[in-house]
C-alpha positions in Angstrom: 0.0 0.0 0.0 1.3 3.7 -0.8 -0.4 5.7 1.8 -0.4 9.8 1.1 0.7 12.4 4.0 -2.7 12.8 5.0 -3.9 14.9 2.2 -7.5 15.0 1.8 -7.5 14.0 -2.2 -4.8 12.3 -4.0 -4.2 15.4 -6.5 -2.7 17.3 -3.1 -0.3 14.3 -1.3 2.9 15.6 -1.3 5.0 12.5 0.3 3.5 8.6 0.0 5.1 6.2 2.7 5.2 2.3 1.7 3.3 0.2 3.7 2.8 -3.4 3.2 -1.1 -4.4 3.3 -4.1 -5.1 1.2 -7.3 -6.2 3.2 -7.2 -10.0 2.6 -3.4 -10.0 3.8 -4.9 -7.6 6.8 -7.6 -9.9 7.8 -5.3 -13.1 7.7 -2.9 -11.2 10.7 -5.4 -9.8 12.2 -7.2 -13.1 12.8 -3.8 -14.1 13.7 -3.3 -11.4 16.2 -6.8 -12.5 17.2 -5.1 -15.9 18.1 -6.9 -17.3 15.4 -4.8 -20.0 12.4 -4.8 -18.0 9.6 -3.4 -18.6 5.6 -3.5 -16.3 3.1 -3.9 -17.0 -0.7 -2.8 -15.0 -3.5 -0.5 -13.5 -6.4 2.4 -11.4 -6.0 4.8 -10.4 -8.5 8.3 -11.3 -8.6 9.5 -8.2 -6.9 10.5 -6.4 -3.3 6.7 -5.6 -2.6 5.9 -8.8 -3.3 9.0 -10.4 -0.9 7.9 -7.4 1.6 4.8 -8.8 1.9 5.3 -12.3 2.1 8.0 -11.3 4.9 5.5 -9.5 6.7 2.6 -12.3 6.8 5.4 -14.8 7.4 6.4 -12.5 10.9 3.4 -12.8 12.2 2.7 -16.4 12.0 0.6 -16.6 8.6 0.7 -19.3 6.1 1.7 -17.6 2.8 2.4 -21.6 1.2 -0.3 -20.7 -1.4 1.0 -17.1 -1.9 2.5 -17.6 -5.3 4.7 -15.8 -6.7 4.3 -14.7 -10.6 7.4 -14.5 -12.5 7.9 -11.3 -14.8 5.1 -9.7 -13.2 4.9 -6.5 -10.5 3.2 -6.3 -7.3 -0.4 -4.9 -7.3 -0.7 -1.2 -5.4 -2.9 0.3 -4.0 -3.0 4.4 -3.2 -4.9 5.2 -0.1 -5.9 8.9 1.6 -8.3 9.7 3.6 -11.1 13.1 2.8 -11.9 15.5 5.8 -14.1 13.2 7.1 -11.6 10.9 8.2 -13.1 8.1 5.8 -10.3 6.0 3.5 -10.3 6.3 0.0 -8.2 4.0 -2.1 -7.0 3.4 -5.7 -5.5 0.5 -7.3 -3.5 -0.4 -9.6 -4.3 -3.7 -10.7 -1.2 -5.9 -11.1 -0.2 -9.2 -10.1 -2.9 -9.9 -8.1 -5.6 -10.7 -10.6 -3.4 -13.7 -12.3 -4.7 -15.5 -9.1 -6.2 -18.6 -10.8 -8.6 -21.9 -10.3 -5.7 -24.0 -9.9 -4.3 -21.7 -7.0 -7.2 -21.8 -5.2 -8.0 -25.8 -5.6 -4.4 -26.0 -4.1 -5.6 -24.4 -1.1 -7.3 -27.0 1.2 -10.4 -24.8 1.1 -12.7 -28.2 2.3 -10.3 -28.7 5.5 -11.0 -24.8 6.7 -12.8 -23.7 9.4 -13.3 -20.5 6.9 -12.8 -18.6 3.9 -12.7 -14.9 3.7 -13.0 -13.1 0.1 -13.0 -9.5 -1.0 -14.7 -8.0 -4.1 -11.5 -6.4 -5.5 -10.7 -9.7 -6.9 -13.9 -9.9 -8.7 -13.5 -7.5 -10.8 -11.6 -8.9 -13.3 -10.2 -12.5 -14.8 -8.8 -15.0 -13.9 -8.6 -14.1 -10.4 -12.3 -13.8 -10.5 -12.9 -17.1 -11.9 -10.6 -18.4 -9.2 -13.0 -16.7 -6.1 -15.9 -18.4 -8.0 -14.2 -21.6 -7.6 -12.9 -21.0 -3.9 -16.7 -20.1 -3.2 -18.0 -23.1 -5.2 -15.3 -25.4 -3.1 -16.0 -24.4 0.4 -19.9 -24.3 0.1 -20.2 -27.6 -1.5 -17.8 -28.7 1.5 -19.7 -26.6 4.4 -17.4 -24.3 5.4 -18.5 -20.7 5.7 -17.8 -18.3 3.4 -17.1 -14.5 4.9 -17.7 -11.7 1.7 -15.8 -8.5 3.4 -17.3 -6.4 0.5 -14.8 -3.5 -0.7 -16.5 -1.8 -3.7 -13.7 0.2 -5.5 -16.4 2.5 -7.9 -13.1 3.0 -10.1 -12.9 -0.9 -10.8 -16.0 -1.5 -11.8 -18.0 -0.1 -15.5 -20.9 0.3 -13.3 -22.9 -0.6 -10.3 -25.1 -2.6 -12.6 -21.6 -4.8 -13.2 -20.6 -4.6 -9.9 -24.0 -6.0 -8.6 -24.3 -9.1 -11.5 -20.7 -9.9 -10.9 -20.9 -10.3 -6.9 -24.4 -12.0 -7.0 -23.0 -15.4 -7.2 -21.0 -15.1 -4.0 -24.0 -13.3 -2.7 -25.6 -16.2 -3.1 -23.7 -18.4 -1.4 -22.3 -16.3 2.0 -22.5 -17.4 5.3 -21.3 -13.6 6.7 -21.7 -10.4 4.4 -19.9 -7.4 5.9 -20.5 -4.4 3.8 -20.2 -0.5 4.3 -22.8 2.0 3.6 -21.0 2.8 0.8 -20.8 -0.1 -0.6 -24.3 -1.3 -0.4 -25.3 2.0 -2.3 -23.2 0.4 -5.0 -24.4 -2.7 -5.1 -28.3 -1.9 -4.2 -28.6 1.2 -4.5 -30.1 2.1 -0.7 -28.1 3.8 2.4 -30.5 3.3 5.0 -29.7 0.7 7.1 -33.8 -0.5 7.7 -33.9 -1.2 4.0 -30.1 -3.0 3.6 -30.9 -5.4 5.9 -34.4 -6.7 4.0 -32.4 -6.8 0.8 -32.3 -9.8 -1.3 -28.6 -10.5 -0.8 -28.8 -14.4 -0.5 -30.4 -17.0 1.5 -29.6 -17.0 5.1 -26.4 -14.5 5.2 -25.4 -13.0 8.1 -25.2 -9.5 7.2 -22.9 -6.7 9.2 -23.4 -2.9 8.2 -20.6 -0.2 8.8 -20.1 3.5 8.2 -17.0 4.2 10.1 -17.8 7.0 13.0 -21.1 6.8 12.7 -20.7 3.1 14.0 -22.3 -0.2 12.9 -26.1 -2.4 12.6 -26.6 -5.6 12.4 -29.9 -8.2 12.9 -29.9 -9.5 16.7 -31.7 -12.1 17.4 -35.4 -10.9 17.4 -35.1 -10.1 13.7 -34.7 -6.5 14.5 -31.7 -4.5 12.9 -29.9 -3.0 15.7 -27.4 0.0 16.3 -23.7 -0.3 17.7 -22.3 3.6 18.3 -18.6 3.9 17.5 -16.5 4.3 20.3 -15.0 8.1 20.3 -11.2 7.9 19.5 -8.6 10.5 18.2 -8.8 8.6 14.9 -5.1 9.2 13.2 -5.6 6.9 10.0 -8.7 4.6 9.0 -6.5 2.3 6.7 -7.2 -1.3 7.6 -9.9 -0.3 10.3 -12.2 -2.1 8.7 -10.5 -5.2 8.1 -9.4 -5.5 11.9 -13.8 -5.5 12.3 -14.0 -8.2 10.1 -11.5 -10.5 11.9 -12.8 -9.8 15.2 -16.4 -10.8 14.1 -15.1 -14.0 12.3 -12.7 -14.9 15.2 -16.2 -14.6 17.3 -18.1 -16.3 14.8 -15.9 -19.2 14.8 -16.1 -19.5 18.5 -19.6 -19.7 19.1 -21.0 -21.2 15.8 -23.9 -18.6 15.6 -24.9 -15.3 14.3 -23.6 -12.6 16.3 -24.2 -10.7 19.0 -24.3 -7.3 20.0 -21.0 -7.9 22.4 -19.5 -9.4 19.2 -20.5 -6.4 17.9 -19.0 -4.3 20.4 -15.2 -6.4 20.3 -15.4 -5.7 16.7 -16.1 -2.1 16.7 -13.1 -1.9 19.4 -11.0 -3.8 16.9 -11.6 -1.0 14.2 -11.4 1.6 16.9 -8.3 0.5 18.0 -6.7 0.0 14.3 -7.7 3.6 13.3 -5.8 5.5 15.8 -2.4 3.8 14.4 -0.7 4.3 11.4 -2.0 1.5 9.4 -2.7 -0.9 7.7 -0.9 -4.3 9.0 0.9 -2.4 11.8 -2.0 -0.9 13.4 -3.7 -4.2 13.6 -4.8 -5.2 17.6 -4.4 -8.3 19.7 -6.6 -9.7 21.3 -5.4 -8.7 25.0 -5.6 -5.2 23.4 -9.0 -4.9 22.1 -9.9 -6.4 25.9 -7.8 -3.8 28.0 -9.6 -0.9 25.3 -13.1 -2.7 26.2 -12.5 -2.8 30.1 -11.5 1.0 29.7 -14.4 2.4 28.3 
């Protein structure tokens, strides 16, 4: 990841600092920070970002034996910055990363997982969309949950229209959809959370809604959509806050084997709390002692 000075557009960042990230890589050390066995699959190109990362995952105890390495080919980047708000904005430049194929992902052991955790960046174009197909196909015929952390990059996609016929399949089959409110404009066109929730987005998903400060919803128990306030930080960068969420809930999810609660909730919005007063992305990401201590204090 290039991340800018703190610019509020990309057109003003005067310096960029190199940090090694990307919110599946993110996910898989947060979940491992989370004390949870994580492996991450994917295609980096034969260079120093591509060795930085693989160092990186490797330090923190994450299986990078189905990272593959593509010869003659350059890492994939991605610019983030975030806009006065405090929100992240990001822009890639698509590398590497979508030569992730079929065969890559049927190396991967996906029927012996507790889990598989996808993005929508990969979707957007072939073959590494083919191969999330087939990752999705693979664990749902075995049983194993499939998490869809949604990341809708509009400058990826030729429309919403696209973007929504392209991620229906995996709609279709998740166990856990996490999504901002900004992403489910994109892919059905509403922003209030009431009417997100009773979307057709697939048969029995679990379904997690986030809009950074202004906190997160998801169904409890009853049926009824319910509202988790963000805890109030000094935020200092929101780069892989919301990948430290989706860990936390997963890591809870895999404890208890059911939907979650509003506690769950609560650890994962102090997981993203925590991440987004750090200079991010992997560095920033909490432990689990951490996001306790942060709960007990507030």
């Amino acid at each position: 990841m290039i991340v800018s000075d703190g610019s509020p557009t990309l057109e003003d960042a005067a310096e960029f600092v190199a940090r090694p990230g990307g919110a599946p890589a993110n996910v898989a050390v947060a979940l491992r920070r989370l004390g949870v066995p994580s492996a991450f699959c994917g295609a980096v190109g034969d260079d120093p970002f591509g060795a930085r990362l693989r160092l990186v995952l490797q330090a923190d105890d994450v299986d990078t034996g189905n990272l593959r390495v593509v010869p003659g080919e350059s890492t994939t980047l991605a610019f983030a910055w975030k806009n006065e708000r405090g929100d992240g904005h990001f822009r890639l430049v698509r590398l590497a990363d979508v030569l992730l194929s079929e065969f890559d992902v049927e190396q991967a052991a996906i029927a012996s997982r507790a889990a598989i955790i996808i993005g929508s960046v990969a979707l957007t174009e072939s073959p590494s969309r083919d191969a999330i197909y087939r990752a999705v196909e693979l664990a749902s015929d075995a049983g194993v949950p499939v998490c869809f952390d949604v990341n809708m990059r509009p400058s990826l996609w030729e429309s919403a229209a696209q973007a929504r016929e392209i991620c229906q399949p995996v709609l279709d089959r998740t166990t856990i959809l996490k999504l901002s409110v900004d992403d489910a404009d994109v892919l059905f066109g509403l922003r209030d959370p009431e009417q997100i929730f009773v979307a057709q987005v697939g048969s029995d998903a679990v379904r997690l809604l986030t809009d950074g400060a202004r906190g997160a919803w998801f169904r409890n128990d009853l049926g009824g959509v319910e509202h988790v306030p963000a805890f109030p930080i000094e935020p200092v960068e929101p780069t892989g806050a919301g990948d430290a969420f989706m860990a936390a809930v997963v890591s809870r999810y895999l404890s208890s084997q059911r939907a979650p609660s509003r506690a769950d909730i609560e650890f994962a919005s102090a997981a993203g709390a925590i991440t987004a007063t750090r200079i991010g992305a992997i560095e920033s990401l909490p432990t689990r002692a951490e996001i306790d201590q942060f709960l007990i204090s507030r």
